[in-house]
C-alpha positions as CSV (number, residue, x, y, z in Angstrom):
1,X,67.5,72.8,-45.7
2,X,65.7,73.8,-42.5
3,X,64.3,70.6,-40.6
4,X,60.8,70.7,-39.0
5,X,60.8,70.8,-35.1
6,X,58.2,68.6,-33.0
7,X,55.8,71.2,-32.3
8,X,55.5,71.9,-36.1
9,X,55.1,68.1,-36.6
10,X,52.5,67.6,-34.3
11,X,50.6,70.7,-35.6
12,X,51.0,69.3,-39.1
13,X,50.0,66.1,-38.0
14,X,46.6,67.5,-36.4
15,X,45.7,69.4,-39.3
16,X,45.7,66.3,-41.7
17,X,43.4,64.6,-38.9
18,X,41.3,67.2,-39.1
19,X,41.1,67.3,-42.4
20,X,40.7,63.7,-42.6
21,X,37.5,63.7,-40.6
22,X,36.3,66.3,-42.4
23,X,35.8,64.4,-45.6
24,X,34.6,61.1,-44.2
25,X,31.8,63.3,-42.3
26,X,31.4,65.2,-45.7
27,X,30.7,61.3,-47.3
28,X,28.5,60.0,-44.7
29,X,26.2,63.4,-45.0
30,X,25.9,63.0,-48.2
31,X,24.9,59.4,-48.1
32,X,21.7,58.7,-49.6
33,X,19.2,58.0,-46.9
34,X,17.5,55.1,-46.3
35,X,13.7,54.7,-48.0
36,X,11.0,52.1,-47.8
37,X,12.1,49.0,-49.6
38,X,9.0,48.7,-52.1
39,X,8.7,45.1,-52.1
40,X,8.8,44.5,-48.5
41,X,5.2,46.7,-48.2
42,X,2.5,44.0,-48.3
43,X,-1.2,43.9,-48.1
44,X,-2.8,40.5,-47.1
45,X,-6.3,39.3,-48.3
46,X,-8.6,36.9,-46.7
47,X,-8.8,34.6,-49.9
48,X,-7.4,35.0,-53.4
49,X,-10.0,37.2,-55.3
50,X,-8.2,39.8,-53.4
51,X,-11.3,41.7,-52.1
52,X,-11.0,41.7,-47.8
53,X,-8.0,43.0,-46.8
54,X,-7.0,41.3,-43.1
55,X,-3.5,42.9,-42.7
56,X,-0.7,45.4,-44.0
57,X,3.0,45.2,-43.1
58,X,6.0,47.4,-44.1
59,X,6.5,51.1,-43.9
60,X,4.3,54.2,-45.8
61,X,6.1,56.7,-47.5
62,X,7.3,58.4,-44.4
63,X,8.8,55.4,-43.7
64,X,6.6,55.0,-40.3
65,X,6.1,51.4,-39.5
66,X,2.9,49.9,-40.4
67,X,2.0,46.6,-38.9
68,X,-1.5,45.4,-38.2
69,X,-4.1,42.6,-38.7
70,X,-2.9,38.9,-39.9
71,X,-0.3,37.6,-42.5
72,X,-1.7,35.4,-45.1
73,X,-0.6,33.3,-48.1
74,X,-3.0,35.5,-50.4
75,X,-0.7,39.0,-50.5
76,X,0.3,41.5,-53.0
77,X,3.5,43.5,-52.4
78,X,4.8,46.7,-54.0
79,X,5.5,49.9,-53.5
80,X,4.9,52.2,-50.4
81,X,1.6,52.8,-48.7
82,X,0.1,56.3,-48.0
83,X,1.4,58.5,-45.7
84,X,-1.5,59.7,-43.2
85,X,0.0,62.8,-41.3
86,X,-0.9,62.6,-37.6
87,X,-4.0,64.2,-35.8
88,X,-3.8,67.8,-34.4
């Protein structure tokens, strides 16, 4: 039986790295991306008939941070808040 010299070895060797890397970039593409997490995306009310809206915090659908006006104890949380495309 023929043995396999260094150069072979270290050719061998770098192709199984290669390979290696390969599949653990392959896995991390296809990773499902993040999304908005739908109970973190609340809308805060002035008082609890829920009919003036003072704040909104979380992300919209395009998972752009929305953050404005005051947190209260009156708020309802769910799912993701329009997405508003930017001006032209």
């Amino acid at each position: 039986m023929r043995r396999i010299g260094p150069a072979t070895r270290l050719r061998f060797f770098f192709a199984a790295l290669t390979a290696g890397a390969a599949m653990l970039g392959s896995a991390a593409l296809l990773a499902p991306s993040s999304e908005a997490a739908p109970g973190a995306n609340c809308i805060y009310y002035s008082d609890e008939s829920h009919t003036t809206v003072v704040g909104k915090y979380g992300r919209d659908c395009c998972n752009n941070p929305i953050a404005w006006g005051t947190k209260t104890q009156h708020y309802e949380c769910g799912g993701c808040f329009l997405c508003t495309p930017p001006p032209r």
